[in-house]
N, C-alpha and C positions, 0 to 999 in steps of 0.2 A: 283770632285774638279776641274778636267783642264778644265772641261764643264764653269761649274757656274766663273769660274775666267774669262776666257776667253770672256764670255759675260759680264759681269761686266766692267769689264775695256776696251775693247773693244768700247763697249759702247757709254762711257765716252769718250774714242778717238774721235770716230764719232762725237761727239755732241762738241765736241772740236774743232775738223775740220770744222764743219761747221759754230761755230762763228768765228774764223779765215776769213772764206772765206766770209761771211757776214760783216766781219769789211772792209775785203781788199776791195771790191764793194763799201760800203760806200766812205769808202775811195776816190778811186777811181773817185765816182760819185760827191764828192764835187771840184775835181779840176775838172769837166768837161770833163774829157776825154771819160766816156761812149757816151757824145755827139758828142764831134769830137775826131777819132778815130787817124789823123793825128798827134794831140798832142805827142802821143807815138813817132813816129820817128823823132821830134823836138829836145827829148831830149838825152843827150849827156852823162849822168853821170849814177849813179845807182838810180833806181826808188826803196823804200820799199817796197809799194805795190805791186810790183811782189814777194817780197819773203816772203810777209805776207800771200799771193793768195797761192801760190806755197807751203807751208811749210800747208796749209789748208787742198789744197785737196791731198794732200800725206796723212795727218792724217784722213781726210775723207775717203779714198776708205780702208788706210788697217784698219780704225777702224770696217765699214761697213763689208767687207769682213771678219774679226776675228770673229765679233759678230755675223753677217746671216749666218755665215760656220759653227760656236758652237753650235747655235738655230738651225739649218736645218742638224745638221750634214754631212755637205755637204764637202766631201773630197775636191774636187777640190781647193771652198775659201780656206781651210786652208792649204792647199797645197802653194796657190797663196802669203799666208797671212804669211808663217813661211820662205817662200823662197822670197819675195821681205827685210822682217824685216834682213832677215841673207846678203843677199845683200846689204842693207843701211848699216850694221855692220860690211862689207867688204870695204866698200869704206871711212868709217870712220877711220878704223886701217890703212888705205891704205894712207889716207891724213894724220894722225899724224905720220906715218913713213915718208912721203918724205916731213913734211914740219921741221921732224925734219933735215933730212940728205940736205934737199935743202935749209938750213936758208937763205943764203944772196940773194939768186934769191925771195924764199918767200916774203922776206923782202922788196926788189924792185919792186914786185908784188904788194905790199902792198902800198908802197910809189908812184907809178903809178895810181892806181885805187884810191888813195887818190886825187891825182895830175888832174886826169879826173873828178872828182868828184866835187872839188874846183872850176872846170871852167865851171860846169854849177848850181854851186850852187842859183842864184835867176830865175834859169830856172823849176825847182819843190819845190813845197813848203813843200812836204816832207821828199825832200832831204836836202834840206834847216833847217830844223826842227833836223835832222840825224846829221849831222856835228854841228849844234851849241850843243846841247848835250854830244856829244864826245869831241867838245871842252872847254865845261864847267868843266865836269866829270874828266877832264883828264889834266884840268887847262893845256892847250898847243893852239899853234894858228898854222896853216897852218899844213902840212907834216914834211919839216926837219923845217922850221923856219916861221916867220910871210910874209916875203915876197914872200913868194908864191904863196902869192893872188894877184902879179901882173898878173898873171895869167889869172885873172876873169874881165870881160869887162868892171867890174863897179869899183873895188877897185883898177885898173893897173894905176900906180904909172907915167904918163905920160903928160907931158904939155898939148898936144890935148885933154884931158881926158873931157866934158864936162860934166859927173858923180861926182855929190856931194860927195859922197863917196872916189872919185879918192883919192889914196895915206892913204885909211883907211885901218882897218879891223873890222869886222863883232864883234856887241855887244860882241859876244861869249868870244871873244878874252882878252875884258878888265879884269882886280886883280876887283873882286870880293869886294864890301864892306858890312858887312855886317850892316850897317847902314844904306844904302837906302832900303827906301820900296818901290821905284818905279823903274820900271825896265828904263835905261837910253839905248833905243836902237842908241842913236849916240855917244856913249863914244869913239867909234874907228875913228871918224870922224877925219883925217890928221893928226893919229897918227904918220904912215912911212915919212911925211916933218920933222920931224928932225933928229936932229943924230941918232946912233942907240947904242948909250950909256946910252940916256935916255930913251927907249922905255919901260924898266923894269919898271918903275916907275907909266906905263898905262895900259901896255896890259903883256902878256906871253909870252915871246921870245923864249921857247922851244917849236919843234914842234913834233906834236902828234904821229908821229914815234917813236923818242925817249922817249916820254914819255909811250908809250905801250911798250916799249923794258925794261921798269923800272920797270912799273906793274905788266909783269908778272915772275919776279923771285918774287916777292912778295905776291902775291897770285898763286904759282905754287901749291899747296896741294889742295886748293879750286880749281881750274881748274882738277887738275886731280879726285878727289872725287865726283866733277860733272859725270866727262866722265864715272867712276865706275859705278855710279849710274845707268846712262843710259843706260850702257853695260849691266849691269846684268837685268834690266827691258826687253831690247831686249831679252837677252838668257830664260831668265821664259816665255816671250809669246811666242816663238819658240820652246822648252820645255812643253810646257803645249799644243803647237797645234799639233805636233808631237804623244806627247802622248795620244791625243784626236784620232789622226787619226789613230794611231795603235789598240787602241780601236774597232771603230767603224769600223775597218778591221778586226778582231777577230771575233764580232760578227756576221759581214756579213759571214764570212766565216765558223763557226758553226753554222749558219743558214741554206746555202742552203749545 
């Protein structure tokens, strides 16, 4: 049974991994940066594509490794394969203990890396892609508020500004109607020139800190049923590799 499970879903990791890591390349290769490699240190914010790559080949090697270790009974992979899975399951208990005890630094972690993000927002179009989602989804604009895209080269809210944009914000940002069937990407065009009494009336004056800080007492059961889920997945294929390897040390050892 730890055999057959083990290569089964194993598997399936592998073959998981490596569409992941075939998206992130595409990816990747339609903004050009397989061609110029310098693009990479242009940019300033968070790039997806590294954590689509990255989150890939982690599922690639220990799928690879569970399954050829299962199939070839090979101590070592599953050795490799129940001790890197209990290490990922170490560092995961590890980050929801201190980001419970470390909230408000978390918090301005968060709001920081929001902040760096915003300023190189029309620098990757994935990135780019990232934040208007989050702030559709989450019907908020900016970090703590909408002027925080003075921030970004093009929407910074300045006389000298000679960016169209100057004194906007990003489609993302505008109330939603559900009337249009066409998407209006200049709805935020010189929304920030007026007061900021009427900006309710265009865009979403909360910003997506506060509105994640809403979200999740509201789906906290859904967050943690997630993480269950995934804990006990981790501890069955550590469990079942273990138990595989104590096996196949039994017999080696009533063999010779």
């Amino acid at each position: 049974v730890s055999k057959e499970f083990l290569k089964l879903s194993q598997a399936n990791k592998a073959l998981a991994g490596a569409a992941f890591i075939a998206i992130g390349f595409w990816a990747w290769s339609e903004k050009g940066v397989l061609l110029d490699l310098t693009q990479v240190t242009r940019l300033h914010g968070f790039d997806p594509v590294w954590l689509v790559l990255a989150v890939g080949a982690i599922t690639f090697i220990l799928g690879f490794a569970g399954c050829v270790g299962a199939l070839r009974e090979n101590i070592c992979l599953l050795k490799f394969f129940s001790g890197v899975i209990g290490f990922i399951f170490f560092l995961e208990l590890t980050a929801a203990v201190l980001a419970f005890v470390f909230q408000d630094n978390v918090r301005e972690w968060i709001n920081d890396f929001f902040l760096s993000n915003v300023k190189a927002y029309r620098e990757d179009i994935d990135l780019q892609n990232l934040i208007d989602s989050l702030q559709k989804m989450n019907h908020c604009c900016g970090a703590k508020e909408p002027d925080d895209w003075n921030l970004n080269l093009y929407f910074n809210c300045t006389v000298n500004n000679p960016s169209r944009e100057s004194c906007g914000v990003p489609f993302s940002c505008c109330l939603s109607d559900p009337a249009d069937t066409v998407l209006n990407t200049q709805c935020g065009y010189d929304v920030r020139n007026g007061p900021k009494g009427v900006w309710s009336n265009a865009i979403y004056v909360k910003g997506c800190i506060p509105a994640l800080e809403e979200w999740l007492p509201r789906n906290i059961y859904i967050i943690a049923g997630v993480f269950i889920v995934i804990s006990v997945l981790q501890m069955m294929g550590i469990f079942f590799a273990r138990t595989l390897i104590g096996d196949i040390e039994k017999v080696r050892f009533n063999y010779y």
